[in-house]
N, C-alpha and C positions, 0 to 999 in steps of 0.2 A: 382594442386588442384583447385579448381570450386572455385568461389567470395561468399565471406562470408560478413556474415553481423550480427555485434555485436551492441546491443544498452543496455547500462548501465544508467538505473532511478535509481537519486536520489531521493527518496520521500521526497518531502515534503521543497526541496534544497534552492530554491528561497526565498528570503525576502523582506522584506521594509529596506529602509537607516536608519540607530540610529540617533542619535543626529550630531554625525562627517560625516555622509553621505557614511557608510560604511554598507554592506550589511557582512554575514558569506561567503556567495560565492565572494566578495573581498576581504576579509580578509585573506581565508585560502591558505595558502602553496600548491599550487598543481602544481609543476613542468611540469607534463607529460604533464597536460590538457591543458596548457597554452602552452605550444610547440606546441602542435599539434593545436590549436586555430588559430596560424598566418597563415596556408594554410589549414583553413578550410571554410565551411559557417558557419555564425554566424545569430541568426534572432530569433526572436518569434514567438511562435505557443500560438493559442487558442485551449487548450486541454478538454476545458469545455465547452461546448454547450452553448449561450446565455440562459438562463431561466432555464438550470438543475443545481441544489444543486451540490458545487465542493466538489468532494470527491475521492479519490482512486480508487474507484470502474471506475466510467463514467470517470477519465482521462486518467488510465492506459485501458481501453479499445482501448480510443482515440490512443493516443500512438502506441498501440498494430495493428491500424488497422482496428477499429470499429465505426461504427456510434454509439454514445449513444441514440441520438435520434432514430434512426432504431429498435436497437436489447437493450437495458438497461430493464429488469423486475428487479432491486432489488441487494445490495448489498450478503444481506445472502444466497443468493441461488447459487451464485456462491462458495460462502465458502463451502457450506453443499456440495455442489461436489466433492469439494478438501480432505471432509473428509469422503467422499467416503458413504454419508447419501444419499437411494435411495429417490428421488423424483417423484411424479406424476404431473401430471398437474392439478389437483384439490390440491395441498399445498399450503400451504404458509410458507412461514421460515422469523425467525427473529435473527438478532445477539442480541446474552446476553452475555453481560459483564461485568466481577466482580467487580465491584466500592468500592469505600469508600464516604459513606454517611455520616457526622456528622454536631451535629449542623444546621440541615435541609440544607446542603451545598453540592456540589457535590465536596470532598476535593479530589480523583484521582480515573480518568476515568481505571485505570490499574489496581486498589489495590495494592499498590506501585511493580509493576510489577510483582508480583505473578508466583510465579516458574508455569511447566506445572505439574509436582507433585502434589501440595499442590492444585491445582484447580482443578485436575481429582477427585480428591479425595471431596471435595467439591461439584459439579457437579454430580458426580453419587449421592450423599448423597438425595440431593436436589431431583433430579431426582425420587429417589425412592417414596418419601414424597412429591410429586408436588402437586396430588390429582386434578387433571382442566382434565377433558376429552379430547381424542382427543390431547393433547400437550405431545411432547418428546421434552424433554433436552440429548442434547449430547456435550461431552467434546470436547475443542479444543484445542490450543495453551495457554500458559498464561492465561490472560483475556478474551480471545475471545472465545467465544462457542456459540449453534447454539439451537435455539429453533424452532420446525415444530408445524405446526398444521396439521393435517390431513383433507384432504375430506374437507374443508373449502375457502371462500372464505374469500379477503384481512380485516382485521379489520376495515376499514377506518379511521384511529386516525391519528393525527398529531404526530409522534415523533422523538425524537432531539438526536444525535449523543453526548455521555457524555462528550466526548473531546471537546466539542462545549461548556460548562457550565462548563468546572474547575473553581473553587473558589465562583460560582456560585449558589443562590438561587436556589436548583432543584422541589422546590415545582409546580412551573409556566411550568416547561419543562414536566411534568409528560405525558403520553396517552394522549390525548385528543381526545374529538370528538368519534363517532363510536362507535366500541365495545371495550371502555378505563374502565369498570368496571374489565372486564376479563383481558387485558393485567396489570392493575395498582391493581387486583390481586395477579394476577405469583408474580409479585415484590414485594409485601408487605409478601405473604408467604413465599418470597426466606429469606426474611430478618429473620422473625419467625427462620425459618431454619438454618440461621449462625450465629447467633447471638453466641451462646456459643458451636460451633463445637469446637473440638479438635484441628484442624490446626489452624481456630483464636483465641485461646487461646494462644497457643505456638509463633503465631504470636506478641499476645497481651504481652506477657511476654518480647518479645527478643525488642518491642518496633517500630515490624513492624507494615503499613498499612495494617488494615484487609479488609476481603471482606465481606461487611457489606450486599450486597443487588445484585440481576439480574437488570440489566439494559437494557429495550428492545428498538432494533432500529433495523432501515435496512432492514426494512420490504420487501419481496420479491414472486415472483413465478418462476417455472422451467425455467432455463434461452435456448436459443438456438440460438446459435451462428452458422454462416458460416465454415467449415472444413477451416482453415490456410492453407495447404497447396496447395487446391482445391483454394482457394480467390488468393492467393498468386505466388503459386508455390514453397515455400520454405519447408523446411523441420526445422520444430521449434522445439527451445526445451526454458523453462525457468527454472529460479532457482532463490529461493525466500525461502523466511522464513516463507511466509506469509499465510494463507490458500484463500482469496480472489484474489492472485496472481495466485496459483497452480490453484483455482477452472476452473479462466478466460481460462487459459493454456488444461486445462482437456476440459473443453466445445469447445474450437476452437480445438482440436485434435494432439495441441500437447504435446513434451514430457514434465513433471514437474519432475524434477531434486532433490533429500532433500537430504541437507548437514547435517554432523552430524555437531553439535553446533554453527546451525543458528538460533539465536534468533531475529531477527530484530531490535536489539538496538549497543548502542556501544560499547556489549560487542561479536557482533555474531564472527562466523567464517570467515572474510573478506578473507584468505589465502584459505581457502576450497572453498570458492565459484568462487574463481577465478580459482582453480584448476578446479573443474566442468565445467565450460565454456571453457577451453580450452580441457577438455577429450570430451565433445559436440563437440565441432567444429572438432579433431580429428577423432572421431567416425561419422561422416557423415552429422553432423546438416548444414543447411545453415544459419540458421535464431539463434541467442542466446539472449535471454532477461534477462539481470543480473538486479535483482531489491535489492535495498540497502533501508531499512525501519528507518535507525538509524538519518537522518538528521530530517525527520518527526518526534518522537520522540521527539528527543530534542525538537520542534519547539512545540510541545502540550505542554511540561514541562518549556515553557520559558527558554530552558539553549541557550544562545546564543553560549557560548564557548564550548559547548559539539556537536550543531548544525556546527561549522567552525572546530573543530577536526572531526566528522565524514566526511565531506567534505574532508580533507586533508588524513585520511584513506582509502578512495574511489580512491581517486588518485593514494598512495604510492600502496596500496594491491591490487586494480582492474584494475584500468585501466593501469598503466604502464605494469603488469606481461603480460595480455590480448596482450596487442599493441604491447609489444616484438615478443610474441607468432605467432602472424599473421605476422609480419614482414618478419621473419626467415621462415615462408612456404613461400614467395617471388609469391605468390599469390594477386590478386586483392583484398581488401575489402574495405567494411566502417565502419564507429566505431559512433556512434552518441552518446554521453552526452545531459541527459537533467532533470528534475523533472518533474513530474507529475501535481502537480500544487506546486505555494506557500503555506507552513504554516511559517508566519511571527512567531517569536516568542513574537512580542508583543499585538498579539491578539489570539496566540496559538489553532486556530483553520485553517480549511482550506480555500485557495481563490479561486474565479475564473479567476484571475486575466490570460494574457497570461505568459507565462512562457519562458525564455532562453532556446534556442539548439544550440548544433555544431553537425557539419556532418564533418567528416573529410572521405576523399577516397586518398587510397596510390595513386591516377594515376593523381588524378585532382586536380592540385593545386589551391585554391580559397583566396582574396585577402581578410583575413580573421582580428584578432585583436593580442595585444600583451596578454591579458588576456580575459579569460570568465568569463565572469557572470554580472547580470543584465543589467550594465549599457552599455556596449560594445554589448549584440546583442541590445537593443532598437536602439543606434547609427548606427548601421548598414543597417538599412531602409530595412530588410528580414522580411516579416509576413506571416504567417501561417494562414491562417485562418480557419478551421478544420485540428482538432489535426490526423486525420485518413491517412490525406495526408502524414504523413511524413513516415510511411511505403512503400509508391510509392515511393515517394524519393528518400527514399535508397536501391528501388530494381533496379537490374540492368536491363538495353533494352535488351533484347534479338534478 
């Protein structure tokens, strides 16, 4: 069998020390990853460009192999791919996302995680009733969906990611700047509009968070990225929950993989998506990019202990099943563990801070630590210093 090469993002995995100096990546249980960490490299990468906003988008490009700085137009436009929305190059796309507004507060950037049901449903309603020229709302996952404008050029407005402002005055975060009449519009309509739907009613009864309002961010244009395989030579596939994952996957050319009951939190399918990456690697992939959205979560919702159980999930359902996998074909690979960036949970937004990796390869043992995570790769004196590099890394010389 040809040299495979698996790299498993935990989003969002990395934190700052509590009070006892203990991070969720030391805290949690993770047998495999810490076996395989003493004959591995250990080090930091800078997965966020000095001066770009850290966010999912530009560090899992990083990761993935991409300059942000080079090839980065815009988070939503790589989503609108994923959800298969054609784009021109005269668009612009914005992520909208279902919040809970109360008390002039931005109380969750999710609308307490909102089934993808109850927000289809929601989303076309709105859709039909938008009345703004030139703008299409389309449904996505959960919370996230995708607003276009057509034949237009960027708004120029300042606007702020609502995971950035939980708990938060959102009057100061609004549009600004530009053309912030029209977008702070959409959202004052969306609101008109939900206010007494049927799904937040039923929501309102059972005592859930409703979806009070669109929240627009992640302003964008048609993204175009380098062919993967072409930059590369690998043969990619990823698998994600996510639609800004699949979108990255669908613009670089290759395959996006959908598990049935991936939701990105910690309740997704961890057993299916390990499954999936090992029927890739079977089926021909060189290249597999498992992406796990549930530590980021917790880390926006301040759950610490929900943040070191999905940590310890990642381990028991991913990477151990994965590492056997490869094993047992007695084939050469690498396996690399890493986040994308920090979301600390005590500022539940994201950093740009550099972030922990292992590289582990069956053939090359490297004088590695007894455990991973933050404080063992700083010790280790390995830095990264564009996050792009670490796909050369782990591709093999030929």
């Amino acid at each position: 069998m040809k040299e495979k090469i698996v790299v498993i993002l935990g989003d969002g995995m990395a934190d700052l020390p509590d009070e006892n100096g203990n991070t969720p990546m030391s805290l949690a249980r993770k047998p495999y990853a810490d076996a395989l960490a003493e004959t591995s490299e250990i080090g930091l990468c800078r997965t966020v460009p000095e001066g770009m906003k850290p966010g999912s988008d530009t560090a899992n490009l990083s990761v993935i192999g991409y300059d942000p700085a080079e090839c980065y137009t815009g988070r939503s436009p790589l989503e609108a791919v994923s959800m298969g929305i054609s784009l021109s190059d005269t668009d612009v796309t914005f992520r909208a996302n279902l919040v809970t507004l109360e008390g002039g507060r931005m109380v969750d950037y999710s609308a307490g995680e909102i089934s993808t049901a109850e927000a289809k449903e929601l989303i076309e309603y709105v859709a039909e009733r938008l009345d703004f020229d030139g703008f299409e709302l389309y449904p996505g996952v959960s919370y996230r969906h995708c607003l276009v404008r057509r034949n237009h050029i960027k708004s120029g407005c300042t606007l702020t990611p609502p995971h950035d402002i939980t708990g938060k005055e959102y009057a100061p975060f609004l549009p600004s700047g530009g053309d912030e009449k029209t977008l702070r519009g959409i959202m004052k309509r969306s609101e008109e509009l939900l206010k007494d739907h049927p799904v937040n009613l039923a929501r309102r009864e059972r005592r859930a968070r409703e979806a009070t309002s669109l929240w627009l961010w992640g302003e964008g244009t048609k993204p175009a990225l380098e062919n993967f395989e072409k930059k590369y030579g690998l043969c990619g596939t990823m698998i994600s929950a996510v639609d800004l994952l699949k979108g990255i996957a669908l613009c670089a050319g290759m395959r996006s993989v959908d598990v049935e009951g991936a939701t990105g939190t910690l309740e997704t399918n961890f057993d299916g998506k390990a499954r999936a990456a090992i029927e890739a690697l079977e089926s021909g992939s060189d290249y597999v990019y498992v992406h796990l959205e549930a530590p980021d979560e917790c880390g926006h919702q301040g759950d610490r202990s929900g943040k070191t159980r999905a940590i310890e999930l990642i381990d028991e359902k991913i990477i151990a099943p994965i590492d056997r996998y490869l094993k047992s074909t007695g084939a050469r690979y690498r396996l690399a563990f890493l986040p994308d960036h920090p979301t600390p949970t005590s500022t539940r937004t994201h950093s740009g801070d550099p972030v922990p990796y292992m590289i582990y390869d069956s053939e090359e043992r490297k004088p590695g630590a007894k455990k991973f995570d933050e404080f063992s790769a700083k010790k280790s004196g390995n830095f990264i210093e564009k996050g792009c590099m670490l796909t050369k890394k782990l591709c093999f010389e030929k």
